[in-house]
LOFI-35623 format. One line per field, with one value per residue: residue in three letters; x, y, z of N, C-alpha, C in turn. Coordinates in Angstrom, 2 decimals, padded with zeros to 5 digits. Last residue first. Example, Ala and Ser with C-alpha at 12.3 -4.5 7.8 and 13.67 -1.06 7.14 Angstrom:
% residues 2
residu = (ser,ala)
n_px = (012.85,013.19)
n_py = (-002.25,-005.69)
n_pz = (007.08,007.80)
ca_px = (013.67,012.30)
ca_py = (-001.06,-004.50)
ca_pz = (007.14,007.80)
c_px = (012.90,013.20)
c_py = (000.03,-003.30)
c_pz = (007.87,007.80)
END
This chain:
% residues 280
residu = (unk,unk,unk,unk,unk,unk,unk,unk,unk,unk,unk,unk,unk,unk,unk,unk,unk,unk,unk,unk,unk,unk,unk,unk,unk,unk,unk,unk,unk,unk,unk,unk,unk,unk,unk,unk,unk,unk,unk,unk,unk,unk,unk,unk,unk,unk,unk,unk,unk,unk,unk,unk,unk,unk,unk,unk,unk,unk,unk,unk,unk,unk,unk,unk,unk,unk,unk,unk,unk,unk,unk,unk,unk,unk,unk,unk,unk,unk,unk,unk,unk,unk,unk,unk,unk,unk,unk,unk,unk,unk,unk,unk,unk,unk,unk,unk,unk,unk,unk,unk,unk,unk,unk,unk,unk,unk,unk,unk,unk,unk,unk,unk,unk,unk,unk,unk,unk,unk,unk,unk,unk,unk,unk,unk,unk,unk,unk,unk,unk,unk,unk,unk,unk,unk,unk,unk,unk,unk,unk,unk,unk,unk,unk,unk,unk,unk,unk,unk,unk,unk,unk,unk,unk,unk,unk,unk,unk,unk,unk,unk,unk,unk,unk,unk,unk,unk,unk,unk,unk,unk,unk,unk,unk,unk,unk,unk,unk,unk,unk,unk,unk,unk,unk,unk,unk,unk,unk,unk,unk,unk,unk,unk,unk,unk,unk,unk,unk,unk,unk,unk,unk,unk,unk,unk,unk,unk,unk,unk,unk,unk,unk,unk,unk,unk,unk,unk,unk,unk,unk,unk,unk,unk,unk,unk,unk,unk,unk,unk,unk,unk,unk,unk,unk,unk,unk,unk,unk,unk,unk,unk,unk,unk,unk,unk,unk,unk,unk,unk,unk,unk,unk,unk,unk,unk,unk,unk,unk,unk,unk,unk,unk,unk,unk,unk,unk,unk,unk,unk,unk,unk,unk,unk,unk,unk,unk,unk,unk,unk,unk,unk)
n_px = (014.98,012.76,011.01,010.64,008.90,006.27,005.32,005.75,004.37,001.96,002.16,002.25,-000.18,-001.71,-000.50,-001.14,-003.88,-003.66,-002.59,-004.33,-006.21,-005.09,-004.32,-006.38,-005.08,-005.28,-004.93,-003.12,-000.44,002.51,002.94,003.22,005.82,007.16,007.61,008.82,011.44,012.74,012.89,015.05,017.29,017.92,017.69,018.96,019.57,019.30,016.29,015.21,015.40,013.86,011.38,010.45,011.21,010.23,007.59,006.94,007.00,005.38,003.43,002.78,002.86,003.72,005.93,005.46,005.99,008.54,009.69,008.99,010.32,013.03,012.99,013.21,015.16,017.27,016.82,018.18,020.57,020.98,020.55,020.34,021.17,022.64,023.32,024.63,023.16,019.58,016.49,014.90,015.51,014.64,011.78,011.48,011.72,010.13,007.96,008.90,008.99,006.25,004.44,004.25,001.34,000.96,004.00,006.48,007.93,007.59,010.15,011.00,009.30,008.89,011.40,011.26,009.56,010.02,012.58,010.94,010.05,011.95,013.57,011.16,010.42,011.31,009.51,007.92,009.20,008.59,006.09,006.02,004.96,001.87,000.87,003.53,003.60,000.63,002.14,004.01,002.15,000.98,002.96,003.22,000.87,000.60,002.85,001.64,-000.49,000.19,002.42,002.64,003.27,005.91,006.52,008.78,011.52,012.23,010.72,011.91,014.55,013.38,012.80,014.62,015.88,014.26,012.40,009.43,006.18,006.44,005.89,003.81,003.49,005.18,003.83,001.44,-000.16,-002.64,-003.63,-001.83,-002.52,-004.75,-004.38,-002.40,-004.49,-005.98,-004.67,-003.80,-006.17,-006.45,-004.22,-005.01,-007.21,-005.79,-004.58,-006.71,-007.77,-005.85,-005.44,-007.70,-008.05,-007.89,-006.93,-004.41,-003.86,-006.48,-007.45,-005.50,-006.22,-008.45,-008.19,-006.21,-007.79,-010.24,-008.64,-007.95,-010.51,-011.08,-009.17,-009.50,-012.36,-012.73,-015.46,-017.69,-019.17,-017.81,-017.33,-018.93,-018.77,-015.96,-017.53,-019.41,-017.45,-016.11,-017.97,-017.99,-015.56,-015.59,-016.90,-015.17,-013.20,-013.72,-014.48,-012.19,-010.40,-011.81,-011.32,-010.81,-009.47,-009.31,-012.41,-012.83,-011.06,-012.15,-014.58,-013.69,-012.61,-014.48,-016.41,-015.33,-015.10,-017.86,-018.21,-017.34,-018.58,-020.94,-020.98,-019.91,-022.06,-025.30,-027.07,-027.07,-025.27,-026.51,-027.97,-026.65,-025.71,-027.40,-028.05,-025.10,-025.93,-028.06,-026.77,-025.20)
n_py = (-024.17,-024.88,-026.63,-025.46,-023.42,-023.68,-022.69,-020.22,-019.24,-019.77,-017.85,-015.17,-014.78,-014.51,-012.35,-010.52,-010.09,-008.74,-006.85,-005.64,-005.29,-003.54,-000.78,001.15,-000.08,-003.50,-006.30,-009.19,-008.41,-011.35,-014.16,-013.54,-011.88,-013.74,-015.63,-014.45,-014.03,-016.17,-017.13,-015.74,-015.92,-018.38,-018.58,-016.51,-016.56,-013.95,-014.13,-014.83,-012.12,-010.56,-011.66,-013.13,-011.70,-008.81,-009.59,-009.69,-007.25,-005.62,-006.91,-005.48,-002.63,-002.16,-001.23,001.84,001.91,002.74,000.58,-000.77,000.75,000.45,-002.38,-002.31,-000.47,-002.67,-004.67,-003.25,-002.76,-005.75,-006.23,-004.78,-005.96,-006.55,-009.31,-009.48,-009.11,-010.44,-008.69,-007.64,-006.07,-003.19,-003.68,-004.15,-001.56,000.09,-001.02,000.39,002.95,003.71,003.23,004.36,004.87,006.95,008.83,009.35,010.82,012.81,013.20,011.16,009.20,010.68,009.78,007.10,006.58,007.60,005.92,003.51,003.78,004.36,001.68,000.22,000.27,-002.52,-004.02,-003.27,-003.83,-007.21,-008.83,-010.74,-009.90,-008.62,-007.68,-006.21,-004.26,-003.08,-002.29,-000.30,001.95,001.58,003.06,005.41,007.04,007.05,008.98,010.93,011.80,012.36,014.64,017.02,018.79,018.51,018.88,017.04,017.72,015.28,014.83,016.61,014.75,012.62,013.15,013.43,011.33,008.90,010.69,011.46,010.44,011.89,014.39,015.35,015.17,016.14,019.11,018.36,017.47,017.01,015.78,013.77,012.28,011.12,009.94,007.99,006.34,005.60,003.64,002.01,000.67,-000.24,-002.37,-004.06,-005.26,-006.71,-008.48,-009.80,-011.01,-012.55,-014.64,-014.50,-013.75,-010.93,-009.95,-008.58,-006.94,-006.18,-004.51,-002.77,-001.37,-000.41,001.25,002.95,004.56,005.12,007.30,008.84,009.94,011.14,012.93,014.28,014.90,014.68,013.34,012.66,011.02,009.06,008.47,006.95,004.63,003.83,003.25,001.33,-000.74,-001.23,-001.81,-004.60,-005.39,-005.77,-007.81,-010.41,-009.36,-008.94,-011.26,-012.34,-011.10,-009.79,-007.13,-003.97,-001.66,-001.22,-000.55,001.79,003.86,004.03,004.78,007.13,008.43,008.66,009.89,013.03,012.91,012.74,015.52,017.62,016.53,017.57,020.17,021.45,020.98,019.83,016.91,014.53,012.72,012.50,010.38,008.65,007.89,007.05,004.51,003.39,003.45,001.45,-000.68,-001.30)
n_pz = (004.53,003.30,004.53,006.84,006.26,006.07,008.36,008.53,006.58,007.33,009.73,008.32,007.29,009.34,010.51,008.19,008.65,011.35,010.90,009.25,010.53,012.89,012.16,013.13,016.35,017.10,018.06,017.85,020.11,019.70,018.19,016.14,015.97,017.08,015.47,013.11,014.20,014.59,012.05,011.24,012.70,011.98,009.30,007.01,004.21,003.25,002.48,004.77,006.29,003.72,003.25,005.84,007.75,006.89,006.98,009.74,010.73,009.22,010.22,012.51,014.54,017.07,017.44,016.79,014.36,013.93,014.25,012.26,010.25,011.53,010.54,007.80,007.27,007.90,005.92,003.75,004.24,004.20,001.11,-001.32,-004.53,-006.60,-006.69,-004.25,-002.67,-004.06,-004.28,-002.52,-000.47,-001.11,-001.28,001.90,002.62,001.67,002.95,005.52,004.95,004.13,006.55,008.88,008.75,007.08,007.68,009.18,007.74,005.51,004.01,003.78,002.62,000.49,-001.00,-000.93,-002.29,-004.86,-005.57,-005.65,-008.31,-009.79,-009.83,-010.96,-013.50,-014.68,-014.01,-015.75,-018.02,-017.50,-015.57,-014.01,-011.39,-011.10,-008.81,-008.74,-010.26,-009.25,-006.82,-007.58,-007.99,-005.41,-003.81,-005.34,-005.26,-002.43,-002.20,-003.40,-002.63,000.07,000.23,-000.54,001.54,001.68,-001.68,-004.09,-005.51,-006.09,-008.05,-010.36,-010.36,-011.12,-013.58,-014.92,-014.70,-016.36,-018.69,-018.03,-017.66,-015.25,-015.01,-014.88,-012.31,-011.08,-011.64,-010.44,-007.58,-007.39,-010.25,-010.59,-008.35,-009.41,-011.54,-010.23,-008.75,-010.45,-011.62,-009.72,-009.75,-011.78,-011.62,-009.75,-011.51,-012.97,-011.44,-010.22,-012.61,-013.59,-010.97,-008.32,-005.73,-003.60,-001.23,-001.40,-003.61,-004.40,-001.95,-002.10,-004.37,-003.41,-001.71,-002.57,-004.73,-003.38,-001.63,-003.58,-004.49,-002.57,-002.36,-005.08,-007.62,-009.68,-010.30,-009.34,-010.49,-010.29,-007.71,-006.96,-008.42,-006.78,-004.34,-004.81,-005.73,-003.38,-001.68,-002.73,-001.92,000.45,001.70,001.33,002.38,005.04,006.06,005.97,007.90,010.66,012.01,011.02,010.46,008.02,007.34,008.61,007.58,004.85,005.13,006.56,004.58,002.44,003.82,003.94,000.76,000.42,001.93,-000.12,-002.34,-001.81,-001.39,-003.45,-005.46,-004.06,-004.31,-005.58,-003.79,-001.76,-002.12,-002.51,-000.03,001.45,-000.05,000.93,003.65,003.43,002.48,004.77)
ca_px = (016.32,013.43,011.56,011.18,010.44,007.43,005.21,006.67,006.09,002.30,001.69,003.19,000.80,-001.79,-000.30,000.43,-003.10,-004.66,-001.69,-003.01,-006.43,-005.74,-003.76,-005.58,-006.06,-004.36,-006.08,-003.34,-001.75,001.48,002.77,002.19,004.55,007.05,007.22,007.72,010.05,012.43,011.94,013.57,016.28,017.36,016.85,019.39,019.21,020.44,017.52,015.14,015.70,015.52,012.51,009.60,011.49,011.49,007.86,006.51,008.54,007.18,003.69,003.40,002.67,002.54,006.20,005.54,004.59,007.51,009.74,008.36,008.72,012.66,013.15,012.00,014.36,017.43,016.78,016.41,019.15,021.48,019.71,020.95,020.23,023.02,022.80,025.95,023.75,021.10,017.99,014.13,015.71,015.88,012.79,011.13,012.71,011.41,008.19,008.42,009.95,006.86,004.78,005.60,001.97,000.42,002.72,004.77,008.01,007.00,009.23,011.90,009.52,007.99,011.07,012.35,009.37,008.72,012.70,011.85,009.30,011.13,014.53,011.71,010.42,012.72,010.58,007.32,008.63,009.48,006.10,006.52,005.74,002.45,000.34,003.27,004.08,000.58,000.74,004.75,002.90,-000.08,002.56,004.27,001.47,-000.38,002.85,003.27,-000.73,-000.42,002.97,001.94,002.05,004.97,006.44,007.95,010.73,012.86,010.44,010.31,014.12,013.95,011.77,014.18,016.92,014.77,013.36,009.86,006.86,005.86,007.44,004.13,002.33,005.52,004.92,001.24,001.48,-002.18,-004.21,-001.99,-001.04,-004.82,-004.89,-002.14,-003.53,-006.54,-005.08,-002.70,-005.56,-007.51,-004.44,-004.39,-007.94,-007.01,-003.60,-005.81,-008.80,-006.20,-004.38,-007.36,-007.21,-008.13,-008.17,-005.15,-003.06,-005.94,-007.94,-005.40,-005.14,-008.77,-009.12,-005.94,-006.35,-010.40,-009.47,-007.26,-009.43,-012.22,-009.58,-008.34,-011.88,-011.43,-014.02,-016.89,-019.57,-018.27,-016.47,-018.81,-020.14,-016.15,-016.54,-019.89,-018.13,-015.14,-017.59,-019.67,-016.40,-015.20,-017.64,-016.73,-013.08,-013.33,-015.81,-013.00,-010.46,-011.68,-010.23,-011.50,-009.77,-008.16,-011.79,-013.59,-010.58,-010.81,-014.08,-014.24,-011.61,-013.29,-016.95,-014.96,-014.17,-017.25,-018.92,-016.86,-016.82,-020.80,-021.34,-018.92,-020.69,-023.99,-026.61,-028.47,-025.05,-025.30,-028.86,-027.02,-024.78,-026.79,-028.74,-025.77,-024.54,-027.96,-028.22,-024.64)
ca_py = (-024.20,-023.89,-026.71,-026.86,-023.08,-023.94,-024.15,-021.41,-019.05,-020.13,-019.44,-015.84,-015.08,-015.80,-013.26,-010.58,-010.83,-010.27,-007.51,-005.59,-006.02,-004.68,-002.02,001.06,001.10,-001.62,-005.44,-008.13,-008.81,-010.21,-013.56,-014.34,-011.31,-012.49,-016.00,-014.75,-012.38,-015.00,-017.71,-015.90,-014.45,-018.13,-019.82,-016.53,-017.91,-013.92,-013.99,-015.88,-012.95,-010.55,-011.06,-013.54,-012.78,-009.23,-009.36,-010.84,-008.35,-005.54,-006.93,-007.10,-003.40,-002.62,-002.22,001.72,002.32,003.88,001.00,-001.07,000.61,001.80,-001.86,-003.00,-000.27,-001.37,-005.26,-004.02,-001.44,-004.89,-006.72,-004.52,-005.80,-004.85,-009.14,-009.82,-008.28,-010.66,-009.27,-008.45,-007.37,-004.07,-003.11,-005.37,-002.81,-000.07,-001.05,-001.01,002.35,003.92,001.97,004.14,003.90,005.97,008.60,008.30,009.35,012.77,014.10,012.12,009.14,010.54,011.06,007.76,006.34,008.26,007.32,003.64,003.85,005.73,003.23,000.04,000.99,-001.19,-004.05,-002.94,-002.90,-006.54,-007.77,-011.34,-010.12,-009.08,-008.35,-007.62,-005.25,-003.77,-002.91,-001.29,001.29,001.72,001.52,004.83,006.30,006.07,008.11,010.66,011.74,011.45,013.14,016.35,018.76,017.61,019.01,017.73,019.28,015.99,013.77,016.42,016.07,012.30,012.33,014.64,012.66,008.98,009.93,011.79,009.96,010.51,014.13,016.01,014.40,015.43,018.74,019.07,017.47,017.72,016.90,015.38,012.52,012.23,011.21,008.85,007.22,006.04,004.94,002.94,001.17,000.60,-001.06,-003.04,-004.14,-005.76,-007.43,-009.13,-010.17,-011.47,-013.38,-014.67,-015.07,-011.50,-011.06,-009.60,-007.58,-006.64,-006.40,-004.07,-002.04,-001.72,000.15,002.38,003.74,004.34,006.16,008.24,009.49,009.86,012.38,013.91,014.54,015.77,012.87,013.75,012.58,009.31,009.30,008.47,005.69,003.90,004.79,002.77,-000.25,-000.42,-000.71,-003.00,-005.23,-004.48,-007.05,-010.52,-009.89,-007.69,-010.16,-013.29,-011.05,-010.91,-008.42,-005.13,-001.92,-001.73,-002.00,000.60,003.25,003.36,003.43,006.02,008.03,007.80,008.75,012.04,012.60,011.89,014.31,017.29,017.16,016.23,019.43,021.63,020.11,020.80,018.26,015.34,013.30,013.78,012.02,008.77,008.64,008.59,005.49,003.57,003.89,003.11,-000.09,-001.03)
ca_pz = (005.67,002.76,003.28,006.73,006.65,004.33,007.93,009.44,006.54,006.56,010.03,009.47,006.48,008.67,011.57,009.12,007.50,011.30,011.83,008.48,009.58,012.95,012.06,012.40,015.70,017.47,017.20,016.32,020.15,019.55,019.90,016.28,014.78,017.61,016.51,012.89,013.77,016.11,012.89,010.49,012.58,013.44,009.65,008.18,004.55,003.78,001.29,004.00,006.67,004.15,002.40,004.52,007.87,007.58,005.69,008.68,011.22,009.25,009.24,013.03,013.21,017.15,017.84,018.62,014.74,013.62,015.73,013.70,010.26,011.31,012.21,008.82,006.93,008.80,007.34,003.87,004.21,005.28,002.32,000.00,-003.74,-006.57,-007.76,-005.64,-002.88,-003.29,-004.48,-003.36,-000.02,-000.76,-002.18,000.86,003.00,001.05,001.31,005.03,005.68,002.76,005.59,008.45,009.65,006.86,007.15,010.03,008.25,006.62,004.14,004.45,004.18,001.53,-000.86,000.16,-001.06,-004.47,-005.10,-004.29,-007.08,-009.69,-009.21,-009.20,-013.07,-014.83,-013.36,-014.59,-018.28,-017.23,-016.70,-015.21,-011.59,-012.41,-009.63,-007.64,-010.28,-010.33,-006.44,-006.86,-008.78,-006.62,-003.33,-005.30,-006.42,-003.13,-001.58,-004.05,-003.72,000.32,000.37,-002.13,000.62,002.33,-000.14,-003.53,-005.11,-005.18,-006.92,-009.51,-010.31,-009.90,-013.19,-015.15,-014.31,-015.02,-018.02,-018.89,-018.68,-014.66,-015.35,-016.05,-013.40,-010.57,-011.70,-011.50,-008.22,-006.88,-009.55,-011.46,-008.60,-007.96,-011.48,-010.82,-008.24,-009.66,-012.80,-010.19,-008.34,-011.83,-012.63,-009.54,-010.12,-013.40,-012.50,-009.84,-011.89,-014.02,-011.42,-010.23,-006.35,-004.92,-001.55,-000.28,-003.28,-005.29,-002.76,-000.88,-003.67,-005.06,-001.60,-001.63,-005.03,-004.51,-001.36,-003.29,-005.85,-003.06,-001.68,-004.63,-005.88,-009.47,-010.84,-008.43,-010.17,-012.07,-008.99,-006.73,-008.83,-008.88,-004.66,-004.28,-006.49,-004.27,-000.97,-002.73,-003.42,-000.22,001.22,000.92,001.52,004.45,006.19,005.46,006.59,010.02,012.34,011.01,011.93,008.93,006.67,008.98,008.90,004.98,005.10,007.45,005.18,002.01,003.34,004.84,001.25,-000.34,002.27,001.73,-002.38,-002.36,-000.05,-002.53,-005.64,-004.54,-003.98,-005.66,-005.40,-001.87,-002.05,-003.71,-001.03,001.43,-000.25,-000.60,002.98,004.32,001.87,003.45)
c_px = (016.48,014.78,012.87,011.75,011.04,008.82,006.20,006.78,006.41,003.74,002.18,003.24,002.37,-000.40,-000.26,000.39,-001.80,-003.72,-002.31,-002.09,-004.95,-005.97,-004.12,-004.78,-005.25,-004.82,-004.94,-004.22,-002.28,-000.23,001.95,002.01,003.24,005.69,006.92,006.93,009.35,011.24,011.63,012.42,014.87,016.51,016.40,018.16,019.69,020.15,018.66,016.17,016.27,016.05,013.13,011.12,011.45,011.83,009.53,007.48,008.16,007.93,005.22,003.74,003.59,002.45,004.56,006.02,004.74,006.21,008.61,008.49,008.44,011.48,012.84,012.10,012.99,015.59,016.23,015.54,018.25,020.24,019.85,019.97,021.03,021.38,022.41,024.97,024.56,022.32,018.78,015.02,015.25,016.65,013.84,011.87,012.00,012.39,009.80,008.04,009.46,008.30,005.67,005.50,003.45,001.45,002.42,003.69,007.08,006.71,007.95,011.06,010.13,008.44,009.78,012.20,009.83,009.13,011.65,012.05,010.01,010.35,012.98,012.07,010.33,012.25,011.22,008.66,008.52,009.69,007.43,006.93,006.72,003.93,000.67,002.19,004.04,001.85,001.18,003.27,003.49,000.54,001.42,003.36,002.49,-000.27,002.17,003.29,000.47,-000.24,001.60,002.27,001.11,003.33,005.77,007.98,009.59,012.63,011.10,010.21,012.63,014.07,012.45,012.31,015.82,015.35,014.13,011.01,008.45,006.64,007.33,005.90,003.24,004.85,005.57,002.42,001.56,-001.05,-003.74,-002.83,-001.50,-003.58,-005.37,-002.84,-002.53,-005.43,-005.32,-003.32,-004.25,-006.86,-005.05,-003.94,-006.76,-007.10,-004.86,-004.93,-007.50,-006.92,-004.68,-006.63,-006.78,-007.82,-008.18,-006.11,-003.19,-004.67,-007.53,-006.81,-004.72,-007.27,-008.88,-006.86,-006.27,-008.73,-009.52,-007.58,-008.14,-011.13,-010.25,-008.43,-010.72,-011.42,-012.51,-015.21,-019.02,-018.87,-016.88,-017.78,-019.84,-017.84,-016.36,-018.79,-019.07,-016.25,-016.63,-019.18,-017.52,-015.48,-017.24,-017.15,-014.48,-013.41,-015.12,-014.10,-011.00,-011.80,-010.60,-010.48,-011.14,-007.86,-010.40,-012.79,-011.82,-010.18,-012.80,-014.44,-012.31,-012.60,-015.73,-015.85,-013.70,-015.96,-018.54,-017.59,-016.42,-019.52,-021.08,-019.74,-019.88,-023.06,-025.89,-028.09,-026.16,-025.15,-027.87,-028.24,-025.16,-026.05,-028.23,-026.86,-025.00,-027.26,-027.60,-025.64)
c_py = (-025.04,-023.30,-025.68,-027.25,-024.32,-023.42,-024.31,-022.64,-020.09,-020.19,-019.89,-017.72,-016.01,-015.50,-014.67,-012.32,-011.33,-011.40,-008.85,-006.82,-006.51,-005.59,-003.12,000.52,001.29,-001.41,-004.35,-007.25,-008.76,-010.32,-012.47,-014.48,-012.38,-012.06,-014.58,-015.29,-012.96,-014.11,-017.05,-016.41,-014.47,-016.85,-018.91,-017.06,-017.67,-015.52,-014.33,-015.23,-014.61,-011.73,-011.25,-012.90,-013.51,-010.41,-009.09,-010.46,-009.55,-006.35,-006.54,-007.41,-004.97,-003.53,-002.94,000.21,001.31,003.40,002.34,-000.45,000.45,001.66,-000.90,-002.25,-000.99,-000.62,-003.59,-004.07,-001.99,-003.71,-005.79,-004.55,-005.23,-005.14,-007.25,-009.41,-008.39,-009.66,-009.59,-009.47,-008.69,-005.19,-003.78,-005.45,-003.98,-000.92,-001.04,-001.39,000.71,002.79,002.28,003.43,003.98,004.75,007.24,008.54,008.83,010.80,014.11,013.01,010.15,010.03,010.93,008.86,006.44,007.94,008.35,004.66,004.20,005.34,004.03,001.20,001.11,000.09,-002.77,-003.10,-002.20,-005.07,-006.55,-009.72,-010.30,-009.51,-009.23,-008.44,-006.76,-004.35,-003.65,-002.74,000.25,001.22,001.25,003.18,005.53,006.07,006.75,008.87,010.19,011.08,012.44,014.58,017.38,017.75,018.12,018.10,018.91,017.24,014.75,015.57,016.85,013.87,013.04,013.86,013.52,010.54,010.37,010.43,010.22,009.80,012.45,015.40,014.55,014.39,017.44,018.41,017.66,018.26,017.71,016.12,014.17,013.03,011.84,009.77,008.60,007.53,005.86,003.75,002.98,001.49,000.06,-001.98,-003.47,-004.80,-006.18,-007.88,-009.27,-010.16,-012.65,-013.92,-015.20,-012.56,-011.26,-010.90,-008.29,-007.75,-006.91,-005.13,-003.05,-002.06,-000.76,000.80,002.75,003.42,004.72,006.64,008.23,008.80,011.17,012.41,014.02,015.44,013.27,013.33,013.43,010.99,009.24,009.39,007.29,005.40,005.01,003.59,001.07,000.20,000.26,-001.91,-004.01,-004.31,-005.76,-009.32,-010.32,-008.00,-009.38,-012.27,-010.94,-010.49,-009.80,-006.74,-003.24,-001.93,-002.21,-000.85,002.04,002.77,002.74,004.68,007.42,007.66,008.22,010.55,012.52,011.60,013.46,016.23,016.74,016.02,017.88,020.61,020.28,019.77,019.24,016.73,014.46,013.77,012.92,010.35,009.17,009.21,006.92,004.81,004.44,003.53,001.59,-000.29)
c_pz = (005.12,003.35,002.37,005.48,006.30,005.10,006.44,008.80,007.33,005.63,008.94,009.21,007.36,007.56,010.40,009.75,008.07,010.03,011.33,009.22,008.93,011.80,012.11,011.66,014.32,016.50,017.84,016.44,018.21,019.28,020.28,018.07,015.56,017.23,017.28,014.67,013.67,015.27,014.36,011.88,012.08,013.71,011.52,009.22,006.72,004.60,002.10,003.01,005.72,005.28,002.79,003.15,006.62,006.91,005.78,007.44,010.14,009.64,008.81,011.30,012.95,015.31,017.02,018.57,016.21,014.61,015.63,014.74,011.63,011.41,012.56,010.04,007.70,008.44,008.50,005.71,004.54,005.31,003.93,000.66,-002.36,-005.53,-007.87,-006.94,-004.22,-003.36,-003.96,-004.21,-001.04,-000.33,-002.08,-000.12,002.23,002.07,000.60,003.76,004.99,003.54,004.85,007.60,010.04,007.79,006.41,009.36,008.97,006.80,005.75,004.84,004.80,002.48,000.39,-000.08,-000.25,-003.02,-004.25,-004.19,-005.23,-008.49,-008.78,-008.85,-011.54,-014.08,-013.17,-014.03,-016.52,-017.42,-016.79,-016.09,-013.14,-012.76,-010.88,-008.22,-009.47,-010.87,-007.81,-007.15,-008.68,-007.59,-004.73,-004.63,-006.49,-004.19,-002.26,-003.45,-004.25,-001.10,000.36,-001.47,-000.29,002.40,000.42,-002.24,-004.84,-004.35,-005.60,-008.35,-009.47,-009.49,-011.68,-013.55,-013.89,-014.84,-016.65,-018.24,-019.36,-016.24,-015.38,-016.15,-014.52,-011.74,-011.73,-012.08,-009.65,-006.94,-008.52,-011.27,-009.57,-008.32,-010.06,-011.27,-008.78,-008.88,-011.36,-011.04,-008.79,-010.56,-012.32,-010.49,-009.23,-012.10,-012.22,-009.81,-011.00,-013.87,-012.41,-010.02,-007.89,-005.42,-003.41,-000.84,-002.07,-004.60,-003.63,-001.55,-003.38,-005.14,-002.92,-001.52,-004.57,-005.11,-002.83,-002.68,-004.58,-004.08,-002.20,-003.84,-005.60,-008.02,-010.28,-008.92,-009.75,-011.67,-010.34,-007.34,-007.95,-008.70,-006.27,-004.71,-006.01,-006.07,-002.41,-002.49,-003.39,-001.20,001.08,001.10,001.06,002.89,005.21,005.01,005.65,008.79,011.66,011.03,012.09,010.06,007.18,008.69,009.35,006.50,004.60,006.82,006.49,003.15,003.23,004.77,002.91,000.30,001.45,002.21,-000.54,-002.10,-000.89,-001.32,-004.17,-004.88,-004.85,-005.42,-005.90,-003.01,-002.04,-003.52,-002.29,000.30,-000.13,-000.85,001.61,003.64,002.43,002.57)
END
């Protein structure tokens, strides 16, 4: 970690264009270090350093996309893994979503410039981007989603579901195996967060998991968790619930990429079975 630190503090010393290309393959080895790690416990004791190195590389390299995104992604997933305070929580998926959104207006001009207006004019932009702008569109959309999960209570955050689901069915059309297939697996949660009588659609929900898993060969074990966990349990269907979670814990959890994601997967699993009893 020292090592790390130090390099980084002689690329700041440089140019901008060698700080610029070395910041941003820095962001995407430790983005593939921390999902190709199989104990939590390690990831959670020491992304912290990892999310305070990228904050100092952006005090230098503010316009970095890349670094910008990184920084989304990472203060993300501790927000929505390891974190226990729910203020510390809220807090560090904020920073997730500032993050994202000035990537967002760096690369989507258009898309920045519609973020306040109303829905029409919003969904408009969502519609013209390319598959250019899917990493930006993408990590504002799980970024936005991030600080409602942090914050369930904040209704404000509610009303803005339509703009996120639109970001995530614009990116999947765009390009369905980015980032695993997750935008597929987000928006089966989306749809499973209600009962139909309340304008939810579990059915999509359900179609949407299957789509994720089959995106990523079978291997992501988080889609069948979050199956079982949303839609299985909304539609009180006790036998479907309990085939994904026995599946999800059958499986191996390391595959490239996934490993951390499967590891969570698995404990979250264990802890669905056990509150099934209560909840059949």
């Amino acid at each position: 970690m020292l090592g790390v630190a130090a390099a980084a503090v002689l690329l700041l010393g440089g140019c901008a264009s060698l700080v610029s290309n070395a910041t941003a393959g820095l962001g995407r080895d430790l983005g593939a270090g921390v999902l190709n790690q199989d104990d939590p416990q390690t990831v959670a004791d020491g992304l912290p350093a990892y999310l305070l190195l990228v904050d100092g590389l952006l005090t230098s390299s503010p316009d970095n996309v890349d670094l910008l995104l990184t920084g989304a992604n990472l203060n993300g997933a501790y927000a929505g893994s390891f974190a226990p305070e729910p203020e510390r929580r809220k807090r560090l998926a904020l920073k997730a979503e500032r993050y994202a959104r000035q990537a967002t207006c760096l690369r989507a001009e258009a898309l920045c410039a519609a973020l306040g207006q109303p829905f029409e004019a919003f969904s408009a932009a969502v519609a013209a981007l390319t598959a250019r702008d899917v990493p930006v569109a993408h990590a504002l959309a799980v970024a936005w989603a991030g600080v409602l999960q942090a914050d369930p209570s904040d209704w404000e955050r509610i009303a803005d579901l339509p703009r996120v689901e639109a970001l995530l069915l614009r990116t999947r059309a765009l390009s369905p195996r980015h980032d695993g297939g997750s935008a597929s697996m987000y928006l089966g949660v989306l749809n499973c967060l209600r009962p139909e009588s309340l304008g939810g659609r579990p059915r999509d929900g359900i179609a949407f998991f299957e789509e994720a898993l089959a995106l990523s060969e079978g291997r992501n074990q988080m889609a069948r968790v979050l199956d079982a966990e949303y839609c299985a349990r909304l539609l009180f269907d006790q036998e479907r619930h309990d085939a994904l979670l026995a599946q999800a814990l059958q499986a191996d959890p390391v595959a490239p990429g996934l490993t951390l994601v499967n590891t969570l997967a698995q404990r979250r699993a264990r802890e669905l079975q056990q509150s099934a009893k209560d909840y059949f």
